[in-house]
MARTORVO-117392 format. One record per residue (C-alpha): residue in three letters; x, y, z. Coordinates in nm, 2 decimals. Example, Ala and Ser with C-alpha at 12.3 -4.5 7.8 and 13.67 -1.06 7.14 Angstrom:
// MARTORVO-117392
[rec 'ALA' [1.23 -0.45 0.78]]
[rec 'SER' [1.37 -0.11 0.71]]
// end
This chain:
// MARTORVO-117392
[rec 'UNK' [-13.93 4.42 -8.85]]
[rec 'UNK' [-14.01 4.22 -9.19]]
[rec 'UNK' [-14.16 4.51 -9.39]]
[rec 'UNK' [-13.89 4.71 -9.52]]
[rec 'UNK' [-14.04 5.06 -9.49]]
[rec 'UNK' [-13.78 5.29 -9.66]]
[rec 'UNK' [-13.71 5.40 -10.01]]
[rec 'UNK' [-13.50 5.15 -10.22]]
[rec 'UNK' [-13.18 5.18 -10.39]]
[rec 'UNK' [-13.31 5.35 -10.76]]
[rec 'UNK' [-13.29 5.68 -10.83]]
[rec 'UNK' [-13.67 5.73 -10.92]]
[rec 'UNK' [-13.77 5.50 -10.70]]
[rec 'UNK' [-14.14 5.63 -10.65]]
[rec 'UNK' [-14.16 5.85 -10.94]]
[rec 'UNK' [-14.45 5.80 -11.20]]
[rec 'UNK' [-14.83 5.92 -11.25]]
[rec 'UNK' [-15.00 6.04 -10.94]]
[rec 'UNK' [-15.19 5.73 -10.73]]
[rec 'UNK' [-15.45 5.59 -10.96]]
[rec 'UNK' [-15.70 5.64 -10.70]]
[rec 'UNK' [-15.87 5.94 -10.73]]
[rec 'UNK' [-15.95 6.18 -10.40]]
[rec 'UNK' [-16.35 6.26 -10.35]]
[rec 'UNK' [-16.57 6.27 -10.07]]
[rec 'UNK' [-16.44 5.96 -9.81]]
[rec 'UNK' [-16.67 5.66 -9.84]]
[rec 'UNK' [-16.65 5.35 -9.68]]
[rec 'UNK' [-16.50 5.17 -9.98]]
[rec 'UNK' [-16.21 5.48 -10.01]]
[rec 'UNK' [-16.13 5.43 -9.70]]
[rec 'UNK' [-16.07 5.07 -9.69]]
[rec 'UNK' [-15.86 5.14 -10.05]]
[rec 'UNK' [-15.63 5.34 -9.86]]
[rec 'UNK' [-15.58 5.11 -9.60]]
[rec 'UNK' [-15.45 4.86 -9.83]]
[rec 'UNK' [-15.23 5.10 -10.02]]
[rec 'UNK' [-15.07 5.15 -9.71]]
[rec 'UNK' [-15.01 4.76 -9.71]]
[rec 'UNK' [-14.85 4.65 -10.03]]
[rec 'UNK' [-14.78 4.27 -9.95]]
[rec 'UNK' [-15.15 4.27 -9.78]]
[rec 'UNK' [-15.23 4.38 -10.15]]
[rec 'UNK' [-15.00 4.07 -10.25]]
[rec 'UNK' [-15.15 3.84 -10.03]]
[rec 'UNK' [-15.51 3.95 -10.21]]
[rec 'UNK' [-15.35 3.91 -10.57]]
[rec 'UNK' [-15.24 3.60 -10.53]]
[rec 'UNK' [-15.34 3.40 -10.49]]
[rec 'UNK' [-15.65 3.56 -10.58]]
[rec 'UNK' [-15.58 3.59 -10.97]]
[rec 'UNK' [-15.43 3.22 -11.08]]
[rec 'UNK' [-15.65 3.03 -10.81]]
[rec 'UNK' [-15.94 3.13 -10.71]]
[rec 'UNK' [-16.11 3.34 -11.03]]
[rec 'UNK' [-16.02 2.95 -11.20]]
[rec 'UNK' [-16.20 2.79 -10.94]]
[rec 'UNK' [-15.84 2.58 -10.90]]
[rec 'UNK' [-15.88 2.63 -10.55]]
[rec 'UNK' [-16.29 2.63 -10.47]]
[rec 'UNK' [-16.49 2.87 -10.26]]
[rec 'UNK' [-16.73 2.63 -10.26]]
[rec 'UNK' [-16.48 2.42 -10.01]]
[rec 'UNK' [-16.54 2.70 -9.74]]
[rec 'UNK' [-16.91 2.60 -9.66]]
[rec 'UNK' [-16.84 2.19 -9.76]]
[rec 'UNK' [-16.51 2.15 -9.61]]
[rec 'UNK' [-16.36 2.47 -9.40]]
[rec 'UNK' [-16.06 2.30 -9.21]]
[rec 'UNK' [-15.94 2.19 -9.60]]
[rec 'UNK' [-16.05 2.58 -9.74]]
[rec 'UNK' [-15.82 2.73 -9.50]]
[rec 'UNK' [-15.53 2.47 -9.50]]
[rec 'UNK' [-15.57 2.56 -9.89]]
[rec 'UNK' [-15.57 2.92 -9.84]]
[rec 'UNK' [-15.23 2.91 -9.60]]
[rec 'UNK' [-15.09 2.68 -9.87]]
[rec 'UNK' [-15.16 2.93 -10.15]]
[rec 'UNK' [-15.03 3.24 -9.98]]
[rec 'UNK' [-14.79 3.05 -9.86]]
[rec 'UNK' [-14.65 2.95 -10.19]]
[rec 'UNK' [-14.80 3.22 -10.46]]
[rec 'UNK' [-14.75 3.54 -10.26]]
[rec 'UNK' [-14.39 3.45 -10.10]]
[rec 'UNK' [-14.28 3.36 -10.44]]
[rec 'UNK' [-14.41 3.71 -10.58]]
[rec 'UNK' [-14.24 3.90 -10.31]]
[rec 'UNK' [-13.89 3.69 -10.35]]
[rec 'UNK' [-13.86 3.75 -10.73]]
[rec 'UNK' [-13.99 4.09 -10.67]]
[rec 'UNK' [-13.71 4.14 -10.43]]
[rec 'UNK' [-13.46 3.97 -10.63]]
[rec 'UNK' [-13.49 4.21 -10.91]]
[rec 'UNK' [-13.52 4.48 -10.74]]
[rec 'UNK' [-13.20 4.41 -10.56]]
[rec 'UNK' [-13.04 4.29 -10.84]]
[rec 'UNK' [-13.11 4.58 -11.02]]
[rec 'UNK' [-13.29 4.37 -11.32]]
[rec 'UNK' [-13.61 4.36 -11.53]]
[rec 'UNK' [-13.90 4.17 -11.68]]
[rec 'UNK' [-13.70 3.93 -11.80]]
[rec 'UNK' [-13.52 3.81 -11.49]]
[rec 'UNK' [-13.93 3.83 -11.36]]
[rec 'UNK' [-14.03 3.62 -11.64]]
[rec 'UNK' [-13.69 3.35 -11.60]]
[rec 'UNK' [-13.72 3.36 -11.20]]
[rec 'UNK' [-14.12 3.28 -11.27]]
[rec 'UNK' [-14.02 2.96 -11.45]]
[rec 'UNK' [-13.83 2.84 -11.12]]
[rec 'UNK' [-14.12 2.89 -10.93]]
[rec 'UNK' [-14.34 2.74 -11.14]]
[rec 'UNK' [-14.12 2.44 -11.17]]
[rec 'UNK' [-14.13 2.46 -10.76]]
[rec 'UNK' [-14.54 2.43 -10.75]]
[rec 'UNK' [-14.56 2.23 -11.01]]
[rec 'UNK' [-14.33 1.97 -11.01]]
[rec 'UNK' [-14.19 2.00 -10.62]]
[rec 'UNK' [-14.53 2.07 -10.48]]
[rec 'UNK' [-14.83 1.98 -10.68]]
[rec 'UNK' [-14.63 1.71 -10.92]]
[rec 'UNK' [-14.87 1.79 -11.21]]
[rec 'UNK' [-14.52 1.82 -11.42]]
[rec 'UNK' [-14.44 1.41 -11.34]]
[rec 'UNK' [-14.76 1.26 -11.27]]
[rec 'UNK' [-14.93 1.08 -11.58]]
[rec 'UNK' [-15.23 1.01 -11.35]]
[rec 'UNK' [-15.26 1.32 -11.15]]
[rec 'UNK' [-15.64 1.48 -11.28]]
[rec 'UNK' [-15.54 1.82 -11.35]]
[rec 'UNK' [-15.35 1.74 -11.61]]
[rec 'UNK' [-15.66 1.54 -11.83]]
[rec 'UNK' [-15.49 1.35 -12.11]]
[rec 'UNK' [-15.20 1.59 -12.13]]
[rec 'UNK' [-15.05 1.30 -11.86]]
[rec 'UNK' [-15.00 1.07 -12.15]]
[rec 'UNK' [-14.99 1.30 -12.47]]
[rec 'UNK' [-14.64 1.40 -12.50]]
[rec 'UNK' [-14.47 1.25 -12.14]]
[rec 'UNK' [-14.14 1.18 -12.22]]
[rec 'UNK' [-13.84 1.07 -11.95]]
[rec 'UNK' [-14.10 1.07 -11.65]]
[rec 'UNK' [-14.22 1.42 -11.79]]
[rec 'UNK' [-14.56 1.59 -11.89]]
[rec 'UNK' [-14.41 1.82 -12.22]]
[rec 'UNK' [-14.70 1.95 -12.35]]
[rec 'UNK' [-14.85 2.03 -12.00]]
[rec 'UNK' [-14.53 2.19 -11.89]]
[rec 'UNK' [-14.51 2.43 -12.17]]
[rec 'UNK' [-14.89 2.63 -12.08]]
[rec 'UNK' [-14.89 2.53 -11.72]]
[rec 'UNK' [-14.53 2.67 -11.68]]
[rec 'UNK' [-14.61 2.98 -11.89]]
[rec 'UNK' [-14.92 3.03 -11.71]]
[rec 'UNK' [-14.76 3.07 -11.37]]
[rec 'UNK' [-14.51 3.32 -11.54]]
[rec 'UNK' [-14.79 3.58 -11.62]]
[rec 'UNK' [-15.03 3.48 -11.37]]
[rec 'UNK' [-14.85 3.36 -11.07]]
[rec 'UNK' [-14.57 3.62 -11.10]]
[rec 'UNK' [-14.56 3.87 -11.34]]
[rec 'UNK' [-14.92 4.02 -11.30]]
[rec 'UNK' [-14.92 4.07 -10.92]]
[rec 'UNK' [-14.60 4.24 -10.93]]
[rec 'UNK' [-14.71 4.49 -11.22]]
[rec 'UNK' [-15.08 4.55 -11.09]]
[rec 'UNK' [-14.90 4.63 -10.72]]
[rec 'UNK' [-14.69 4.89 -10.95]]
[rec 'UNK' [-14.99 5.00 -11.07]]
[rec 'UNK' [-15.20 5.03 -10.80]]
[rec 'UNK' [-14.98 5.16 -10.59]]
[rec 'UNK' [-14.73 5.39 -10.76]]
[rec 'UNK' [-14.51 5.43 -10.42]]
[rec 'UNK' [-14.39 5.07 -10.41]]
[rec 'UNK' [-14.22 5.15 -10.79]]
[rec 'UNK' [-13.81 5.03 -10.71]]
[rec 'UNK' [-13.90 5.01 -10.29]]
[rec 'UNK' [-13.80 4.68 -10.14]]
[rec 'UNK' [-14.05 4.52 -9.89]]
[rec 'UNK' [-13.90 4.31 -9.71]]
[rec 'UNK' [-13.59 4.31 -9.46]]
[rec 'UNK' [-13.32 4.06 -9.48]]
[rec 'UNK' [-13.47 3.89 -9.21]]
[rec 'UNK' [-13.80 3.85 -9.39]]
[rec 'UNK' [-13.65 3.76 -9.71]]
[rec 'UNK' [-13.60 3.44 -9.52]]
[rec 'UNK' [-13.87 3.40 -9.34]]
[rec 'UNK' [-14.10 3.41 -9.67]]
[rec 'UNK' [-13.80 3.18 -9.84]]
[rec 'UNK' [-13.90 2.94 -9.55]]
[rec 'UNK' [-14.27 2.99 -9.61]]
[rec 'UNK' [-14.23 2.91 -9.99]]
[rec 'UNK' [-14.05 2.59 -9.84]]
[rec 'UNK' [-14.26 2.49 -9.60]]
[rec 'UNK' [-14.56 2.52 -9.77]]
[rec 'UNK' [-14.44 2.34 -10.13]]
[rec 'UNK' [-14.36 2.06 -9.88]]
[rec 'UNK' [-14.66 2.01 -9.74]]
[rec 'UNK' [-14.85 2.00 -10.06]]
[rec 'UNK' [-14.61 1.76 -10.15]]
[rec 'UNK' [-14.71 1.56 -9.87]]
[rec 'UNK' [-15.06 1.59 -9.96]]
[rec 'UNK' [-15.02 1.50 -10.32]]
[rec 'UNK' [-14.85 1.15 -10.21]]
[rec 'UNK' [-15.11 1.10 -9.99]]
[rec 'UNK' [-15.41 1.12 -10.20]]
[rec 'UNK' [-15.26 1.01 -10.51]]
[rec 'UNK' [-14.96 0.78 -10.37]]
[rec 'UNK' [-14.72 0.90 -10.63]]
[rec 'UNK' [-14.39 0.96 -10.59]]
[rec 'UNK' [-14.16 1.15 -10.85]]
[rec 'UNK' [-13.84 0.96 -10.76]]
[rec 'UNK' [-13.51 1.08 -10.73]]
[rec 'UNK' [-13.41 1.18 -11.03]]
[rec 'UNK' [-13.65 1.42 -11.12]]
[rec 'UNK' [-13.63 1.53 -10.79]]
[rec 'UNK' [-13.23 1.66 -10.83]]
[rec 'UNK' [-13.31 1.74 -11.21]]
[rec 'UNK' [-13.63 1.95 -11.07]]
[rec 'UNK' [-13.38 2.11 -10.80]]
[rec 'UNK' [-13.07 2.17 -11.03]]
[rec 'UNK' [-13.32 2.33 -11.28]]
[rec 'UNK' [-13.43 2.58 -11.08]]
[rec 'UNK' [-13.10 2.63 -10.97]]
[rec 'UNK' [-12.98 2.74 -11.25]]
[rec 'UNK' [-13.29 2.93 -11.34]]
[rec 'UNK' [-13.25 3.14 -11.10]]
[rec 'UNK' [-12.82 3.17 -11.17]]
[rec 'UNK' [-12.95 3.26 -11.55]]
[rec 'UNK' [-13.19 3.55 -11.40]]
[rec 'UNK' [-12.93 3.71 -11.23]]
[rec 'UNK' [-12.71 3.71 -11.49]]
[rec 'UNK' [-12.94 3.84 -11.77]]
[rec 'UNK' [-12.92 4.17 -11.89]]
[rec 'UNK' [-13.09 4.40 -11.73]]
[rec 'UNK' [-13.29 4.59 -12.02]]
[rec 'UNK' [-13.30 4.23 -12.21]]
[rec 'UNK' [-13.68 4.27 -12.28]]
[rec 'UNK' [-13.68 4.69 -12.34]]
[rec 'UNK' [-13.96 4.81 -12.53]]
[rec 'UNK' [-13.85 4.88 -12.84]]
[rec 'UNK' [-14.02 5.22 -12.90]]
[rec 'UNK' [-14.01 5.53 -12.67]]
[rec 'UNK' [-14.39 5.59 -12.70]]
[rec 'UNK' [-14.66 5.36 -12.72]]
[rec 'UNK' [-14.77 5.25 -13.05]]
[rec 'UNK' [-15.05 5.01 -12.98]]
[rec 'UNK' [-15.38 5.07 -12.89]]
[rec 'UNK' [-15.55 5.01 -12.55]]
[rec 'UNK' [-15.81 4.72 -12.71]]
[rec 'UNK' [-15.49 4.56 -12.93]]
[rec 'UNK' [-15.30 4.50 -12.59]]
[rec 'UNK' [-15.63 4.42 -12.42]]
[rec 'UNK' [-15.72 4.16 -12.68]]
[rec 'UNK' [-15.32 3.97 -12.69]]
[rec 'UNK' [-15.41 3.95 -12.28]]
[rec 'UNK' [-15.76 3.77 -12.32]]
[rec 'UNK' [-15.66 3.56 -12.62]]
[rec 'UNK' [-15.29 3.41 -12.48]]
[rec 'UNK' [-15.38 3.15 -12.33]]
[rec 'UNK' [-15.71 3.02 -12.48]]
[rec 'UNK' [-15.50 2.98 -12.83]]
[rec 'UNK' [-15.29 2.80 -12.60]]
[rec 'UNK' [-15.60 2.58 -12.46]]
[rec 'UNK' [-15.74 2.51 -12.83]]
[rec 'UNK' [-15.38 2.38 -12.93]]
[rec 'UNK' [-15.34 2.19 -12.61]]
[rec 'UNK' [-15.61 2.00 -12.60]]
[rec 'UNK' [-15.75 2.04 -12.95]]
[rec 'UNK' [-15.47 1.84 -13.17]]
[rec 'UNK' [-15.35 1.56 -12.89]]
[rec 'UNK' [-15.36 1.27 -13.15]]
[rec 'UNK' [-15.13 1.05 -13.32]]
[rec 'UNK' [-15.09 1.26 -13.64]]
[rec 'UNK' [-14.97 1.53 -13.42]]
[rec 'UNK' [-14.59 1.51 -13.29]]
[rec 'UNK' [-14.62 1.66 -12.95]]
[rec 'UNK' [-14.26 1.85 -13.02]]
[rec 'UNK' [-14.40 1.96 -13.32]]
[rec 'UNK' [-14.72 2.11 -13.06]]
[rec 'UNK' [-14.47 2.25 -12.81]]
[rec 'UNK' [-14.28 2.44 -13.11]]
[rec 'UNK' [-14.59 2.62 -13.22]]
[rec 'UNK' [-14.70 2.71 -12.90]]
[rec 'UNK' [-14.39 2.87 -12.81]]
[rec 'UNK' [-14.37 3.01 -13.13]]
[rec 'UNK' [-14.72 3.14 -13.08]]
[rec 'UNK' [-14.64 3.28 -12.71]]
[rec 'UNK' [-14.34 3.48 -12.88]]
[rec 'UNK' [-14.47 3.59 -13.17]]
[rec 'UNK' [-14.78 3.77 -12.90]]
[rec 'UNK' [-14.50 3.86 -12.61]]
[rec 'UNK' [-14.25 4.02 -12.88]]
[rec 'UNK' [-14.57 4.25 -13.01]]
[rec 'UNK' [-14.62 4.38 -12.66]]
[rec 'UNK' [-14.25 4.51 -12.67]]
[rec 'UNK' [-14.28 4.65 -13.01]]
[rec 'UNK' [-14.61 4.81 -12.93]]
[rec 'UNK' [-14.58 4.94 -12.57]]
[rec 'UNK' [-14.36 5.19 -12.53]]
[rec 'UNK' [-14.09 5.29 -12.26]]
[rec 'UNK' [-14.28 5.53 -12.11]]
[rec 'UNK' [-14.59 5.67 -12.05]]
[rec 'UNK' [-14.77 5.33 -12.10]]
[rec 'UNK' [-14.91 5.28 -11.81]]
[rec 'UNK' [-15.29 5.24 -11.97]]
[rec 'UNK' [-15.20 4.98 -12.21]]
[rec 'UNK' [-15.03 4.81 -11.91]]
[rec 'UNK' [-15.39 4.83 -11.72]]
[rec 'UNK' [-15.56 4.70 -12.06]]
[rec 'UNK' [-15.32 4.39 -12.11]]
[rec 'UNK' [-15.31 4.29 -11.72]]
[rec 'UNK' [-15.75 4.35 -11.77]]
[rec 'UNK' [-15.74 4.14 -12.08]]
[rec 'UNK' [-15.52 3.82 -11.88]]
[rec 'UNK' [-15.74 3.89 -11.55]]
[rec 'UNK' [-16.10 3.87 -11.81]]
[rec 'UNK' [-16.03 3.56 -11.95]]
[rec 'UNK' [-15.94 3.44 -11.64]]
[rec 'UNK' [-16.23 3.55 -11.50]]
[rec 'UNK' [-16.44 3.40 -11.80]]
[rec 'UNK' [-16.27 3.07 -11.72]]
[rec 'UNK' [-16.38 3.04 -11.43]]
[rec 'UNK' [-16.72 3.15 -11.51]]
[rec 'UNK' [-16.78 2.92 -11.77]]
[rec 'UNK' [-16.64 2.63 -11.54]]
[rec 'UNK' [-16.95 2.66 -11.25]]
[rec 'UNK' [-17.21 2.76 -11.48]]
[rec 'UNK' [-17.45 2.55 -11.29]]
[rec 'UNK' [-17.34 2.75 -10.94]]
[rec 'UNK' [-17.14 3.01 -11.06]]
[rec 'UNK' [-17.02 3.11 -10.72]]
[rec 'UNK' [-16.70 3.31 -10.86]]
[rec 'UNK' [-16.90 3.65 -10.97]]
[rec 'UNK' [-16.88 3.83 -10.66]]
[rec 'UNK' [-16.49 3.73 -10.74]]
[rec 'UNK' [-16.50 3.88 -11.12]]
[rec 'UNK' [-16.74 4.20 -11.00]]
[rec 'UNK' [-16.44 4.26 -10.77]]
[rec 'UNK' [-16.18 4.21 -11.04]]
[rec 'UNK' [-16.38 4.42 -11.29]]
[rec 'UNK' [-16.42 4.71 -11.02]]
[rec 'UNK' [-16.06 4.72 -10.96]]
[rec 'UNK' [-15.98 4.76 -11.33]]
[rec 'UNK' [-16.22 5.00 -11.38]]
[rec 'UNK' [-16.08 5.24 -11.08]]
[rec 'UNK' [-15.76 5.16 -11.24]]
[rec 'UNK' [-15.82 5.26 -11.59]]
[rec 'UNK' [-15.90 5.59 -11.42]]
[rec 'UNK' [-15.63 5.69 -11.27]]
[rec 'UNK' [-15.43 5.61 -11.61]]
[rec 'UNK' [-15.59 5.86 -11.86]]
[rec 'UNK' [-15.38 5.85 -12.17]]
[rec 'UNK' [-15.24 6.20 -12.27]]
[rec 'UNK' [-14.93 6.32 -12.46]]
[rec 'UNK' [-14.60 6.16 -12.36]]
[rec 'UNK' [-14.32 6.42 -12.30]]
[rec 'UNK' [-13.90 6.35 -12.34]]
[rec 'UNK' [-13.78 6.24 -11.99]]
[rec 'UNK' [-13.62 6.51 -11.80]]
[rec 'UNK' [-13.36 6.24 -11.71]]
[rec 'UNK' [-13.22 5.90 -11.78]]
[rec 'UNK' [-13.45 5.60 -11.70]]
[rec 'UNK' [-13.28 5.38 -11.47]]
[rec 'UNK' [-13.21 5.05 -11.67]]
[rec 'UNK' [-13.31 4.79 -11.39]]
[rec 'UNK' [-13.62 4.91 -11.25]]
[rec 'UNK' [-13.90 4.68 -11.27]]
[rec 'UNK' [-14.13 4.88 -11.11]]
[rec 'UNK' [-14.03 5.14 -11.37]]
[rec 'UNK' [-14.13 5.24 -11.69]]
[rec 'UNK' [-13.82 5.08 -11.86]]
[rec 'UNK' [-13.90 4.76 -11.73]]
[rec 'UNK' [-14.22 4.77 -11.87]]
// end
């Protein structure tokens, strides 16, 4: 058995706002909501790589209908590598007893394992993706400027929203581990396998090879990434204030607006006059100064809504993205009209209301939790 199917080890484990579903007369679509729910890495599977790759259009639907044998050799690649590394880091924190903050720190080893084990856009000067963030700011076989969004990105996108729309969606995963011992290292070997074939892939088309050294620098990194997330503190990124402070279109608008500032500074001041250090500083600064606002603003507890407004606000821009990218065949709206439904069913089952004092003390490593928020 993979799916581990009881309760896990936190003492609310479960508790929280009733299922954001609301009960009416059984349709079709009801129905096949509650099969999922009753399926939480199927849910995983669906999120990502759903979110990062295929609202983009960094993984094409259009491939399906030109090439199939490539769509689906994609598709196993993606789940293969997004969704295992969701559940692992999920399943690290939650057995670790930790919070966002080990999510966000164990979501910079896994980027560093797509990117630079797997896909190589972190190394490869000539690799596409990257446009002429390849040259602009490589330094010691290294893409800089690249690294700093692309890393980031994989943080919120890859990692950190799956595992708090599951939470959300489906309140009775809150603090439960999935997976058995045994399919902790079966989806390890999936991560594994899969990176390693893209790998081979990536030499293939693009005969690049990132060499040894950045190879064991790439492997030591995330080595001590992940030593650093489970030594952090668990309630390192708190919310500052017990009830929310911000409103639902503040959060909403620091979601849709992360990453294009990130975009505009990117690829809008690659020139000479423009130290690419100097770039990196700002946009980290700009990334903190936006992150540290959410923790002010959202609140300990009862912030469930704002969490469904910020996670809608990443998810829309993503969706715009992807939009604005196949304007002449813009095959990704049945995609976006299936993200937008699932927010709106979501915002639903959130209604904000008054927040009342806990009856009890919050559990300080529960990332499924409130605290953790």
């Amino acid at each position: 058995m993979l799916v581990r199917s009881t309760v896990g080890t936190f003492p609310n484990a479960g508790a929280g706002p009733p299922p954001p579903w609301r009960p009416g007369i059984p349709t079709r679509a009801t129905r096949w909501v509650g099969w999922l729910q009753a399926r939480p890495i199927l849910c995983l599977v669906l999120l990502t790589p759903g979110i990062p790759e295929y609202l983009s259009t960094s993984s094409s639907l259009v491939s399906l209908a030109v090439n199939p044998f490539f769509f689906f050799l994609q598709m196993a690649i993606n789940v293969g590598q997004y969704t295992a590394g969701a559940l692992l880091i999920r399943e690290a924190v939650i057995r670790w007893h930790k919070g966002w903050a080990t999510v966000f720190v164990l979501g910079l080893a896994y980027g560093i394992t797509e990117e630079g084990l797997g896909d190589n856009t972190l190394f490869n000067s000539n690799h596409g993706t990257d446009g002429i963030l390849g040259s602009f700011g490589r330094f010691a076989g290294v893409n800089w400027v690249w690294a700093t969004g692309v890393l980031a990105f994989h943080v919120i996108y890859s990692i950190g929203l799956p595992i708090l729309l599951l939470r959300l969606a489906v309140p009775s995963t809150r603090g439960r581990s999935l997976l058995t011992r045994r399919g902790i290292v079966l989806v390890l070997a999936s991560l594994a396998t899969s990176t390693s074939i893209e790998t081979v892939i990536v030499f293939r088309s693009t005969q690049f090879w990132m060499g040894e050294t950045l190879l064991i620098g790439s492997a030591l990194t995330i080595t001590a990434l992940v030593l650093i997330g489970n030594r952090i503190p668990a309630d390192l990124w708190t919310p500052r204030s017990f009830r929310p402070t911000a409103r639902p279109w503040e959060v909403g608008a620091i979601g849709f607006g992360f990453f294009p500032i990130a975009f505009l500074l990117e690829y809008g001041f690659t020139s000479d006059r423009v130290p690419p250090a100097l770039l990196i500083l700002v946009e980290l600064a700009i990334f903190a100064t936006l992150w540290e606002t959410v923790r002010r603003r959202i609140g300990r507890v009862e912030n469930e809504f704002l969490l469904v407004n910020l996670a809608f606000g990443f998810v829309l821009w993503q969706a715009a993205f992807g939009v604005l990218l196949t304007l002449g065949l813009p095959y990704t709206l049945p995609l976006v009209a299936l993200a937008v439904w699932f927010f709106v069913r979501l915002r639903r089952g959130y209604v904000p209301g008054p927040t009342a004092p806990p009856s009890g003390p919050i559990p300080p490593g529960e990332v499924t939790g409130t605290r953790g928020s």
